[in-house]
TORKERO-10596 format. One line per 5 residues: for each residue x, y, z negated of C-alpha. Coordinates in steps of 0.5 Angstrom, whole numbers, padded with zeros to 4 digits. Example, Ala and Ser with C-alpha at 12.3 -4.5 7.8 and 13.67 -1.06 7.14 Angstrom:
BEGIN
0025,-0009,-0016 | 0027,-0002,-0014 $
! end
This chain:
BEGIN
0047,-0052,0022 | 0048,-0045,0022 | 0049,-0042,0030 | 0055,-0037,0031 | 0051,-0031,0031 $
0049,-0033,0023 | 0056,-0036,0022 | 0057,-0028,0023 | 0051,-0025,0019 | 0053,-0030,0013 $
0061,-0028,0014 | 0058,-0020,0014 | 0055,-0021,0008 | 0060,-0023,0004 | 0064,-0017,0005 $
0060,-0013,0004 | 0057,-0016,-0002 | 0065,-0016,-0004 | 0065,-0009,-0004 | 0058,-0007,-0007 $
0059,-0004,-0013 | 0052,-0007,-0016 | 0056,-0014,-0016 | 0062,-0013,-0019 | 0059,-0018,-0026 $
0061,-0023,-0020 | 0068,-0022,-0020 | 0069,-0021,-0027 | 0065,-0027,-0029 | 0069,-0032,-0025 $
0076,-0029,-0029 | 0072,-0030,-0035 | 0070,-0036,-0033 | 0074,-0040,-0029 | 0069,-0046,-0027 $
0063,-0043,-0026 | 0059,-0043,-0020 | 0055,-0038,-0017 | 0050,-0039,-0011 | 0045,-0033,-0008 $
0039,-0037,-0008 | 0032,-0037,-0004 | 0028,-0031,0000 | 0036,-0027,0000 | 0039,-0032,0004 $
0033,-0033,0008 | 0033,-0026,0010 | 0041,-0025,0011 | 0039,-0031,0017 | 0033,-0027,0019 $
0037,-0020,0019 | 0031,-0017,0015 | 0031,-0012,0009 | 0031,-0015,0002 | 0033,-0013,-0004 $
0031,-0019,-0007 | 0037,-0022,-0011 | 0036,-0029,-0014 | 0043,-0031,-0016 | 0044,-0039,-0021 $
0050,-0039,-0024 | 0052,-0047,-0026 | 0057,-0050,-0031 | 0057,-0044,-0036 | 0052,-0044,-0041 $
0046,-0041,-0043 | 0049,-0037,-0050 | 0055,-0034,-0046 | 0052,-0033,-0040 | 0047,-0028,-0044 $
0053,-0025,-0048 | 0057,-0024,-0043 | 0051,-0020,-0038 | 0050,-0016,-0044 | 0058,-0013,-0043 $
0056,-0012,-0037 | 0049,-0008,-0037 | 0042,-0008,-0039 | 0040,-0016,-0040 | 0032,-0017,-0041 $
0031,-0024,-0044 | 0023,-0024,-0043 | 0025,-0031,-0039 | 0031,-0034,-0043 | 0025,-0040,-0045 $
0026,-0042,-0038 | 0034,-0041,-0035 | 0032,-0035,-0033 | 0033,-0028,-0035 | 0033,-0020,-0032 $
0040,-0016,-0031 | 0041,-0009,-0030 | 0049,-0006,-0028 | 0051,-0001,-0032 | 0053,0002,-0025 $
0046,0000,-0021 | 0042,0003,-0016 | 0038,-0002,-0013 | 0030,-0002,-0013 | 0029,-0009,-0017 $
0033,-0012,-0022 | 0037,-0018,-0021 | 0034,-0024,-0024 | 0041,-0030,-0026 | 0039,-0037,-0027 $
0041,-0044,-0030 | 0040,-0049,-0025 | 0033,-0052,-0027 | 0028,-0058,-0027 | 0021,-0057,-0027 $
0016,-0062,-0029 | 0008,-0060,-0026 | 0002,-0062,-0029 | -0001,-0062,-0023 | -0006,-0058,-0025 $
-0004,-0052,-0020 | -0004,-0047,-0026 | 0002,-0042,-0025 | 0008,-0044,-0030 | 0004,-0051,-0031 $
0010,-0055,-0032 | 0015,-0056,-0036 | 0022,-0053,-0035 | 0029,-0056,-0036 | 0035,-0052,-0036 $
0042,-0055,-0035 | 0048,-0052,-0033 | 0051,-0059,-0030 | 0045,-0060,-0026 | 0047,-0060,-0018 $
0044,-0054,-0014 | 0041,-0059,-0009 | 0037,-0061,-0015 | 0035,-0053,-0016 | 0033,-0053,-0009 $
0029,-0058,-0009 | 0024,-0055,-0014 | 0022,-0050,-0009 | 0017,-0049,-0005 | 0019,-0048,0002 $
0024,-0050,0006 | 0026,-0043,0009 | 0027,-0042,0001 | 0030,-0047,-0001 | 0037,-0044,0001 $
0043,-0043,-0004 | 0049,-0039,0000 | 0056,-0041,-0005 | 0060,-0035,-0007 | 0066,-0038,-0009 $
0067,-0041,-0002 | 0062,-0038,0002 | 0059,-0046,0005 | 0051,-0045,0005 | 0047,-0050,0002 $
0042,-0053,0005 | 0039,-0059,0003 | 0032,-0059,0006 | 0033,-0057,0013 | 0032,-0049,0012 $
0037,-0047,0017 | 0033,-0051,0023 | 0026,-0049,0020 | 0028,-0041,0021 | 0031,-0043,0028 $
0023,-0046,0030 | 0020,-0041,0025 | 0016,-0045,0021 | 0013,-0045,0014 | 0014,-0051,0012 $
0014,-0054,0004 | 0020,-0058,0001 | 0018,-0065,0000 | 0010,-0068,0001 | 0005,-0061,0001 $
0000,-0064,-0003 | 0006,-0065,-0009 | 0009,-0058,-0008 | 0001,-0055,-0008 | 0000,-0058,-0014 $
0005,-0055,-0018 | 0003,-0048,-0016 | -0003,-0047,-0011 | -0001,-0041,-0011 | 0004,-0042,-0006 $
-0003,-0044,-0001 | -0003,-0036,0000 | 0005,-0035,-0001 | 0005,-0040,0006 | 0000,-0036,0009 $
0003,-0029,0006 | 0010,-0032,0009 | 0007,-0033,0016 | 0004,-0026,0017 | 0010,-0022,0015 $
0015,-0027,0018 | 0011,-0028,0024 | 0012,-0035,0023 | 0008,-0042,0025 | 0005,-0046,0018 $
0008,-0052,0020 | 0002,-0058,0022 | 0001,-0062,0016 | 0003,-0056,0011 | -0003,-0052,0014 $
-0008,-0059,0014 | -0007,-0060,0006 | -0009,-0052,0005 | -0014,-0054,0009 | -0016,-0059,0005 $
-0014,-0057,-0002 | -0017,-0049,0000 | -0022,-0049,-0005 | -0017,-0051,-0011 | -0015,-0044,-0010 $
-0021,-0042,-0015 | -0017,-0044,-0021 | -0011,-0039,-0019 | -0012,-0033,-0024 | -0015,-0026,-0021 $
-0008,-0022,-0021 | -0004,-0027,-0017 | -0010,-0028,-0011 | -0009,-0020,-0012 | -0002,-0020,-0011 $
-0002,-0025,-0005 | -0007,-0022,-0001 | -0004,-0015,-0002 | 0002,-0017,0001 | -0002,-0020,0007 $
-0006,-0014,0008 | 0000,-0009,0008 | 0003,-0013,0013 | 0004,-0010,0020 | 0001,-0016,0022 $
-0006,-0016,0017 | -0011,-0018,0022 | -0008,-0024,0023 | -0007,-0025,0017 | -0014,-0025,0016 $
-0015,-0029,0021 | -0010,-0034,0018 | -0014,-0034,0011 | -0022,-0035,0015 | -0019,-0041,0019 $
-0015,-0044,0013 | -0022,-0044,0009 | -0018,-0041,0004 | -0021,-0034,0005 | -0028,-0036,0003 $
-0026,-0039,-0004 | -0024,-0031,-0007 | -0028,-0027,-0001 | -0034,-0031,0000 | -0039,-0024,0000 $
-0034,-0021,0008 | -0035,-0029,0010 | -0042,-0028,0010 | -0040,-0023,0016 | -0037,-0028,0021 $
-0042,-0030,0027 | -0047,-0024,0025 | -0049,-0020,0031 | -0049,-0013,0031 | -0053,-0007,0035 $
-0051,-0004,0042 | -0046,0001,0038 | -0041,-0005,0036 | -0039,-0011,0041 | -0036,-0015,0036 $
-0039,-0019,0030 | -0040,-0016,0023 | -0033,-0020,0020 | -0030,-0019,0028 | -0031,-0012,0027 $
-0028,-0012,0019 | -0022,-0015,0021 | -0021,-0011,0026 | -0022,-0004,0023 | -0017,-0007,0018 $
-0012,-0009,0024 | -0012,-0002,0026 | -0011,0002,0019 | -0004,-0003,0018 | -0002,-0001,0025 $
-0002,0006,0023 | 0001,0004,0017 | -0005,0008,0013 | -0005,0007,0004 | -0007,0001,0001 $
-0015,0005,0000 | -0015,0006,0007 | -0014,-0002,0009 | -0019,-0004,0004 | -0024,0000,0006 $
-0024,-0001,0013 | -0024,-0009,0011 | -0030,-0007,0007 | -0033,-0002,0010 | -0039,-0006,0013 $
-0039,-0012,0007 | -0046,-0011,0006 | -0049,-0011,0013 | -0051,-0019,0013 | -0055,-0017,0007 $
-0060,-0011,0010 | -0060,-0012,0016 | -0067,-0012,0020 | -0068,-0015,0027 | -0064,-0018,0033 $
-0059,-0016,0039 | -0059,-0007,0041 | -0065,-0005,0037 | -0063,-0008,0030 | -0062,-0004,0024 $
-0057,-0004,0018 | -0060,0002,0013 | -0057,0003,0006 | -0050,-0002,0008 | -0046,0005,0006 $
-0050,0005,-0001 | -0050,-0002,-0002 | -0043,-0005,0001 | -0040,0001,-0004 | -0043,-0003,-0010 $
-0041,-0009,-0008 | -0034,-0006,-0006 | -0034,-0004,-0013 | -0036,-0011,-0016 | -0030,-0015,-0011 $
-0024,-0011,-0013 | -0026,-0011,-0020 | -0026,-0019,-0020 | -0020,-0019,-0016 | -0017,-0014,-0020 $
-0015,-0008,-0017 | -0014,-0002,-0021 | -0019,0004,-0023 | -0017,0009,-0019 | -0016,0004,-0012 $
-0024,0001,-0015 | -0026,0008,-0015 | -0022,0011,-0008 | -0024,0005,-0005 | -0032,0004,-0006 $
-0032,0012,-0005 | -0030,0010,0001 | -0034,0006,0004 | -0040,0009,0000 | -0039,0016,0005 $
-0036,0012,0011 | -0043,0013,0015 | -0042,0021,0014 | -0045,0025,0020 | -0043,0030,0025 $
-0046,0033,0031 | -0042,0039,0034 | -0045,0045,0034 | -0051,0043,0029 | -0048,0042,0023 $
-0047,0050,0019 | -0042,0052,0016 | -0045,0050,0009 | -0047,0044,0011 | -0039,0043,0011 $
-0038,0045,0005 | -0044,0041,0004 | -0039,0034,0007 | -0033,0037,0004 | -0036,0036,-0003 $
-0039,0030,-0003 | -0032,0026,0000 | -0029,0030,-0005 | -0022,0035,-0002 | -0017,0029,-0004 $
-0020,0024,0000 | -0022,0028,0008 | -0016,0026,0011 | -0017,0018,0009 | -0024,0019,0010 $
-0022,0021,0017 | -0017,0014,0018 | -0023,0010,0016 | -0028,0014,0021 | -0022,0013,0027 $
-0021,0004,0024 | -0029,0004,0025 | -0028,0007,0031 | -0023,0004,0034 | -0025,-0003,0031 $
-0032,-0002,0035 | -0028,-0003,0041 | -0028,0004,0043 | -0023,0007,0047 | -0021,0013,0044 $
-0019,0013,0037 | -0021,0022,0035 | -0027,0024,0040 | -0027,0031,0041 | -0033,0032,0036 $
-0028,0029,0031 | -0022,0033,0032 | -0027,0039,0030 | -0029,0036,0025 | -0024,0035,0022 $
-0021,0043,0024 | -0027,0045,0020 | -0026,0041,0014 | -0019,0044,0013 | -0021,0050,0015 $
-0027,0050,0010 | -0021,0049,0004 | -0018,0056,0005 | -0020,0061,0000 | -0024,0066,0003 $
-0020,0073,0004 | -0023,0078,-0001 | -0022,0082,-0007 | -0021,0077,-0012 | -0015,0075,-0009 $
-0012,0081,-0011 | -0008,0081,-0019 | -0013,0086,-0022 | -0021,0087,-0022 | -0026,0092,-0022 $
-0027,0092,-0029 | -0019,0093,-0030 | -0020,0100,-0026 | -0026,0102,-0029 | -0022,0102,-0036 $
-0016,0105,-0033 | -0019,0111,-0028 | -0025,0111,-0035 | -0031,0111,-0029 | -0037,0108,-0028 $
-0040,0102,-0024 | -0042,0105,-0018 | -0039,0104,-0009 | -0033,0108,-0011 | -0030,0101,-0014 $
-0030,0096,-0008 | -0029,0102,-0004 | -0022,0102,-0008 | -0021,0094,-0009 | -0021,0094,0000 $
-0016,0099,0000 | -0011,0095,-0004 | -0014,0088,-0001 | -0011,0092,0006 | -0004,0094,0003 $
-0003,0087,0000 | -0005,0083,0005 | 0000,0087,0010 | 0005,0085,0004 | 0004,0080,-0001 $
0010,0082,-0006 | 0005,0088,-0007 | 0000,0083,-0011 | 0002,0085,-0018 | -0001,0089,-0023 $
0005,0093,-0025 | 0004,0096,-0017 | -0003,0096,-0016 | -0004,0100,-0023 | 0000,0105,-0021 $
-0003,0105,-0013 | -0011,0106,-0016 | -0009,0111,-0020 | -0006,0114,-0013 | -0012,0111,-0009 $
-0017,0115,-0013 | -0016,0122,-0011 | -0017,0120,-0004 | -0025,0121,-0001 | -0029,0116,0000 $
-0030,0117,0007 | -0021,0116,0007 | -0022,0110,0002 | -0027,0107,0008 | -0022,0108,0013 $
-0017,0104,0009 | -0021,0098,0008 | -0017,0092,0012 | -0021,0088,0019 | -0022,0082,0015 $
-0025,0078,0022 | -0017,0080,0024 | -0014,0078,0017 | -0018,0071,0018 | -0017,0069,0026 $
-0008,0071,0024 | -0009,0067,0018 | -0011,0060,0021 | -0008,0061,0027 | -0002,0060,0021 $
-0005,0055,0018 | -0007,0051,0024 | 0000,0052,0027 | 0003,0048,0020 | -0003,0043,0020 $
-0002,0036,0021 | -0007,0032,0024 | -0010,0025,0021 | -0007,0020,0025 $
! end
């Protein structure tokens, strides 16, 4: 039973919906049809209770069939019928400016074969069929909510207001039944549980508990797009948390399981997977990219492979080298792109890169700068501060790593000298018809200092005209032109350094 205050958020909800221009089809579908009924189902209703932003929009029409409902969505928008077989078909307003499609749906039975394969069931649709009937196919009790547009009464058969209220995950019906439909819905409830901040419902989690290892047969793709909503969640360490202890993380990432209760040396306080798990809590607190989360998770996977010795003095050489192509080889299985493979195993290969204030040169810099590659400094930086961070240590950016970082930025500007200048030494030979000799860099300074005080003057047309001018000074007067380049160089990233954003 819905309280005052979500009496209220489903009465807001209805006016506003009533005026957005992204639902007129509604109004114009109810003149047309007369007897049809339209319910907004599962994760929207849901979030309306919760006040969370969604803009998931499930919408089942009843008592219209399937042959009218698509022709008349097609007067109203774009219509793709990819799902039609099962009910349910994607709907695109002419006017729309949403960010998801908006899927409309027949009430459906679904028969599981009890394999737990995705859409390994067969699927009835019925226009006659009762909403509650719908409802009861759905995985979670919090989902299986169905708010009635044409009277605004809030359908909810399975007690979905009352486990919101309690913050509980919970299945509809018998856990074991709802699993064996889809055993994906085993990391949709640990899914749910991080991004609401809710509770997995006792008898629910013991049956992921016992039915963790059926999760195997779940294609890669799914396991994928679970466990990334998991760990872009701003409660991702309890999320991993939540996978270790409901058995489920070992059965897809058994290499990062091989961490827990693994000790480390006198630089860590926690255990290897501890340490992992942390690293990533801190990356998705800092709301760091998805490459970052990653590497902070995997960064030490290879350390109970190499590791050598126990207590303070133990070593892990070669886990940087090690734990990149096992990086490689887990996110291949699980799927992910080629550009997040390559990131992320780049990553984790060049996380141990040393710096020590005042011993590295200025090419040694360079040197770092060209192995972490110039798009890849800032999230190197992130990792180094989750790894930082995840150690137990206070301070997320030390002193040294902060000049680090300056003269990573630093060492991407380009040099001040005459090749930024739109003509060369060989042009002014041809134009002035003289030979090689000083006199040539002696006049390339002097443009350098006059366009170095105003930048406009960097086009050829100009600096022609000005070497011609130029050449009919003595070398002593070309030598007094010349700019003060250590001057130039202090103002220049004085400039930049006062627009630089640091890693955070």
């Amino acid at each position: 039973m819905l309280n005052k205050n979500q009496e209220k958020l489903i009465n807001k909800f209805l006016k506003d919906f009533a005026k957005d221009p992204n639902f007129k089809f509604v109004d114009k579908l109810l003149k047309t049809h007369k007897q049809a009924e339209i319910y907004l189902v599962g994760g929207k209703v849901r979030d309306i209770l919760l006040q969370r932003p969604s803009y998931d929009y499930d919408f089942v029409i009843r008592n219209v069939k399937a042959k009218d409902l698509e022709k008349f969505f097609k007067k109203q928008g774009q219509v793709d019928l990819v799902g039609k077989s099962f009910g349910v078909f994607k709907f695109k307003p002419k006017k729309y400016n949403l960010t998801e499609q908006i899927d409309i749906a027949l009430p459906r039975t679904e028969h599981s074969f009890n394999t737990g394969g995705y859409r390994d069931f067969d699927i009835q649709a019925n226009p006659d069929l009762p909403i509650s009937n719908d409802l009861e196919r759905r995985d979670f009790t919090i989902n299986a909510l169905a708010l009635n547009l044409n009277t605004g009464e809030l359908i909810d058969s399975f007690n979905g207001v009352e486990d919101l209220n309690n913050k509980l995950i919970k299945t509809v019906g018998q856990p074991p039944e709802r699993f064996k439909e889809d055993y994906t819905r085993m990391l949709r409830a640990v899914r749910f549980s991080v991004q609401l901040y809710f509770k997995i419902e006792p008898q629910t989690y013991k049956t992921i508990q016992k039915m963790a290892s059926k999760i195997k047969t779940i294609p890669a793709e799914r396991i994928n797009e679970e466990f990334t909503k998991i760990i872009m969640s701003d409660n991702a360490e309890f999320g991993m948390e939540l996978l270790y202890k409901s058995d489920l993380l070992k059965q897809f990432l058994p290499e990062l399981v091989e961490g827990v209760g693994i000790s480390q040396n006198r630089s860590h306080i926690y255990t290897v997977f501890t340490h992992a798990v942390k690293a990533l809590g801190f990356a998705a607190k800092r709301d760091y990219s998805l490459s970052v989360r990653l590497a902070a998770l995997f960064h030490d996977i290879a350390k109970p492979l190499v590791k050598k010795g126990e207590g303070y003095d133990s070593t892990f050489y070669n886990h940087d080298i090690i734990g990149a192509k096992i990086t490689r080889k887990i996110l291949k299985r699980l799927k992910y792109s080629n550009e997040v493979i390559d990131k992320v195993s780049h990553l984790v290969r060049h996380h141990m890169f040393f710096y020590s204030q005042g011993d590295v040169s200025d090419a040694g810099i360079r040197r770092l700068l060209a192995r972490l590659g110039k798009e890849n400094i800032n999230e190197a930086l992130q990792l180094r501060i989750c790894d930082r961070l995840g150690m137990g240590r206070p301070k997320a950016k030390p002193y040294k790593l902060i000049e680090l970082e300056k003269r990573l930025q630093e060492a991407q500007l380009d040099p001040i000298s005459v090749k930024m200048l739109k003509i060369n030494g060989q042009e002014i030979m041809d134009l002035l018809e003289i030979k090689p000799g000083p006199r040539i860099g002696l006049l390339l300074n002097a443009l350098l200092a006059e366009v170095l005080k105003n930048p406009k003057l960097n086009n050829k047309k100009y600096l022609k005209k000005r070497v011609e001018q130029l050449n009919k000074l003595s070398d002593k007067k070309l030598k007094e032109l010349a700019p003060n380049l250590e001057k130039y160089e202090a103002e220049r990233k004085r400039e930049y350094f006062s627009k630089f954003k640091a890693v955070e």
